[in-house]
RODO-2510 file (C-alpha; in nm, 4 decimals, decimal comma):
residues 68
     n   res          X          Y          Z
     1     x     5,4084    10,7521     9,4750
     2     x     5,6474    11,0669     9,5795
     3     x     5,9767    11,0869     9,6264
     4     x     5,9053    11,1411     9,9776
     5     x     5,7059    10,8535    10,0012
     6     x     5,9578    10,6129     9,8651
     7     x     6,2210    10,7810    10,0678
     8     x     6,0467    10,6477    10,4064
     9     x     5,9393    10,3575    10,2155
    10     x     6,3143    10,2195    10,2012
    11     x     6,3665    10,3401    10,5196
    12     x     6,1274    10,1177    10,6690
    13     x     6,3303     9,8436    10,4435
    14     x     6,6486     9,9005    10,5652
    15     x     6,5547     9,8778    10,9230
    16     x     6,4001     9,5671    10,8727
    17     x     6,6898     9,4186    10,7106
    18     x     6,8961     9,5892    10,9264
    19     x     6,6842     9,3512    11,2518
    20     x     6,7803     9,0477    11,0405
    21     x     7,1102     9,0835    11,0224
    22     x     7,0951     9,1591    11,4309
    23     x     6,8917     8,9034    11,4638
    24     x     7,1501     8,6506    11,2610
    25     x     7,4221     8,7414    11,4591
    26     x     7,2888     8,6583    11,7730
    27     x     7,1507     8,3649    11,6891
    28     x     7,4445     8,2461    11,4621
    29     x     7,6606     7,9539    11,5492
    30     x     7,9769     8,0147    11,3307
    31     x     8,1964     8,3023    11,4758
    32     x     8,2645     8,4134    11,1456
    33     x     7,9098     8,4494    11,0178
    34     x     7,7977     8,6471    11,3260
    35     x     8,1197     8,8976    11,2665
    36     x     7,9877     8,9206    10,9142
    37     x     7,6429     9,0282    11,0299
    38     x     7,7179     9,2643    11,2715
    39     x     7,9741     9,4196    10,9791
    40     x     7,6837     9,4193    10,7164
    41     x     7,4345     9,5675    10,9939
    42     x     7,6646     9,8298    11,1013
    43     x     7,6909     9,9232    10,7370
    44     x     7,3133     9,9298    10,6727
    45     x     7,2891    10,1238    10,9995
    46     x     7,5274    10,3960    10,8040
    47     x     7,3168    10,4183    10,4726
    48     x     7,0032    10,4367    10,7480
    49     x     7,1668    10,7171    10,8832
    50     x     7,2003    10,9006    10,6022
    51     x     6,8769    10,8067    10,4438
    52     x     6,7467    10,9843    10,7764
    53     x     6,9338    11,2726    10,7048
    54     x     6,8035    11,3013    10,3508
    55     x     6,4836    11,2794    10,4018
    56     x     6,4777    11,5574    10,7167
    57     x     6,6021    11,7555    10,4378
    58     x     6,3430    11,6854    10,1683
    59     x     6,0859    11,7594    10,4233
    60     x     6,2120    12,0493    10,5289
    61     x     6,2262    12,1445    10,1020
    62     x     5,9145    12,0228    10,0717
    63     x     5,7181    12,0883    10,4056
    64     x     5,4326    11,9246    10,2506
    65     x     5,6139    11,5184    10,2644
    66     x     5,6450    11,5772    10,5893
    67     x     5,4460    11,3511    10,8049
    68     x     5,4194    11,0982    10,5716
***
């Protein structure tokens, strides 16, 4: 597997977690707990963001990854 391909890989990860933790705080009932998701999502949305950012610029390296 690439680097490219594991790149995107964990991407797709961390958006899925990233819906959990959403969906958690919506559906929570203890005040606490939902604050505590949204934190944790709002910090998973961060590393997605730069994950993104990465991997424009490995594909833009490596114009072959991209796509993928």
């Amino acid at each position: 597997m690439t680097v490219s391909a594991q790149a995107k890989q964990t991407l797709a990860s961390l958006k899925g977690i990233r819906a959990t933790l959403d969906m958690f705080a919506l559906h929570g009932e203890n005040g606490e707990a939902k604050t505590v998701y949204r934190r944790n999502s709002e910090r998973v949305g961060q590393v997605i963001d730069d994950l993104e950012q990465r991997i424009s610029v490995l594909e833009f390296a490596e114009p072959q990854y991209k796509g993928f």
